[in-house]
VMD Tcl script that draws the C-alpha trace (Angstrom):
set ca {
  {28.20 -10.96 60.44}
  {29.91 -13.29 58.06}
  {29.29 -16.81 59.51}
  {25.79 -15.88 60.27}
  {25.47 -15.01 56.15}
  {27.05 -17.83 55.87}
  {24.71 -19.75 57.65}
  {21.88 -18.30 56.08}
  {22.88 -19.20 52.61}
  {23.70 -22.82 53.44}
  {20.56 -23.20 54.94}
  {19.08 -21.76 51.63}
  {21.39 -24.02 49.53}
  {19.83 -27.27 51.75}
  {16.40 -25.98 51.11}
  {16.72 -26.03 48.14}
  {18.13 -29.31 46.95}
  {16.23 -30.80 49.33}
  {13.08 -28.96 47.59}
  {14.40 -30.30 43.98}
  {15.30 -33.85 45.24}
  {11.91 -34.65 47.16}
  {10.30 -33.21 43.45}
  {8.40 -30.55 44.85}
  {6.68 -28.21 42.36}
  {7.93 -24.78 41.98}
  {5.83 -22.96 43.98}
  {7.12 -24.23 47.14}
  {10.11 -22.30 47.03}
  {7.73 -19.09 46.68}
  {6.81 -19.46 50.63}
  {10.38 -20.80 51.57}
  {11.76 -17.44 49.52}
  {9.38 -15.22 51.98}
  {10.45 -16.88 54.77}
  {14.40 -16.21 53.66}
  {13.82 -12.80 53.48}
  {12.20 -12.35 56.65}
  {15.14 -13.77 58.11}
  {17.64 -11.50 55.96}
  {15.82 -8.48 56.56}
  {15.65 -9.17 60.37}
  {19.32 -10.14 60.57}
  {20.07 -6.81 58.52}
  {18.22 -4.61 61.23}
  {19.72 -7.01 64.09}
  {23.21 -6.07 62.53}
  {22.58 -2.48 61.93}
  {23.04 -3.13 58.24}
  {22.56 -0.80 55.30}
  {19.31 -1.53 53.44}
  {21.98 -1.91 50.18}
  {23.40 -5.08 52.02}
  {20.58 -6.24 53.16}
  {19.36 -6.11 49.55}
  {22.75 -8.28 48.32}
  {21.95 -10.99 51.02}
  {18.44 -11.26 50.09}
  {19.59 -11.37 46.14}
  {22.08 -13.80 47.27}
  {19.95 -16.33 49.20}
  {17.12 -16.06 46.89}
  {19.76 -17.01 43.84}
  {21.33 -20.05 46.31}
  {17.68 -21.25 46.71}
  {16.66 -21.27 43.29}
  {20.06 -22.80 41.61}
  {20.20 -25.40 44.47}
  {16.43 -26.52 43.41}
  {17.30 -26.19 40.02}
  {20.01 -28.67 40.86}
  {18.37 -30.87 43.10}
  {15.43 -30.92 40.78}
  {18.17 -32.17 37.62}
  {19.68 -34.38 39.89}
  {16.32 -36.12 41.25}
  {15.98 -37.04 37.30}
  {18.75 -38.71 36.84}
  {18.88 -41.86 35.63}
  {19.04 -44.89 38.55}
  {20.59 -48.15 38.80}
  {18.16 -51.18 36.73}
  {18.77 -54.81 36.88}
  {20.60 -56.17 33.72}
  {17.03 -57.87 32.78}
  {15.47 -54.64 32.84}
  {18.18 -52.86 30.53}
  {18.49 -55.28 28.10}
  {14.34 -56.46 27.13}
  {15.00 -58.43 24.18}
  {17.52 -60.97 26.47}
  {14.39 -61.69 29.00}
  {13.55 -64.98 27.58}
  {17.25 -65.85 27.47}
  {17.33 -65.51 31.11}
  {14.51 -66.85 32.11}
  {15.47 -70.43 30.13}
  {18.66 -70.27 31.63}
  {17.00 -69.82 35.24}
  {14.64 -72.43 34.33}
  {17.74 -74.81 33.43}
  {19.80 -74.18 36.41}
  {16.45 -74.84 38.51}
  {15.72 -78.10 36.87}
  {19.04 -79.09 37.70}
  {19.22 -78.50 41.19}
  {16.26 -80.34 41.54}
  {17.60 -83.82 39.77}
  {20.83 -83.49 41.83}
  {18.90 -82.85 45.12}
  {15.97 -85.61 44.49}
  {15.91 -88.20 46.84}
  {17.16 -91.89 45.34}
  {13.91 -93.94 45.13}
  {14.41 -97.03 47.43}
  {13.72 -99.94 44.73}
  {17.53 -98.56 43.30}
  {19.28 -99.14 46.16}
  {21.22 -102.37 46.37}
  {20.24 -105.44 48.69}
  {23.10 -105.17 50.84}
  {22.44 -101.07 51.43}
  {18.40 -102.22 52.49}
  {19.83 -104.91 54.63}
  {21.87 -102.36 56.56}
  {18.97 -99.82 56.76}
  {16.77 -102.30 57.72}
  {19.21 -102.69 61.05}
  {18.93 -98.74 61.56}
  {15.20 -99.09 61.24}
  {14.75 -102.25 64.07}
  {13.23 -104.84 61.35}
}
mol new
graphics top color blue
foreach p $ca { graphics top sphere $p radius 0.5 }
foreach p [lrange $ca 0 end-1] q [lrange $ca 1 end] { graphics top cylinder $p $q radius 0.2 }
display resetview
């Protein structure tokens, strides 16, 4: 009788959260609560159970369900992980001039060298690579 209980309330506890965490309105746990007590009044008369007990399980479950959406719901609001550039507004130009800079400088180091700089002797060379 006890694992099954058990059981029962950890499947209400899962409902639950995963009721508050996907944001569902309210009233979704009204059907979810029916269904709940269908399955505690079915495993009361399964388990020749007073209708007192019976009663305290279906309290029970209906409590887990609600304080695990209630939860679920609190923790679904909670505030995520940003970017720094998100956080902080007021530094946005800041770090778009310094991605700008660092941009404009890997693109003077990695520019090719013209060919007029190039000393004589270095075009004499390439011009024996090249079949002149």
């Amino acid at each position: 009788m006890v694992p099954t209980t058990y059981t029962v309330l950890s499947l209400a506890c899962l409902a639950g959260a995963g009721f508050g965490l996907a944001q569902l309105k309210v009233w979704a746990v009204v059907p979810t609560s029916l269904i709940f007590m269908l399955i505690a009044v079915t495993f009361g008369a399964y388990s020749d159970l007073t209708w007192g007990r019976v009663a305290l399980i279906i309290f029970c479950v209906l409590s887990t369900l609600q304080i695990s959406y209630l939860i679920g719901s609190a923790l679904s609001e909670a505030p995520q992980a940003q970017r720094i550039s998100d956080r902080i507004p007021e530094r946005q130009e800041l770090i778009h001039a310094a991605q700008g800079a660092i941009g404009e400088e890997l693109r003077a180091y990695f520019l090719p060298l013209p060919l007029n700089d190039m000393s004589s002797e270095l075009l004499n060379r390439l011009a024996l690579f090249e079949g002149r």
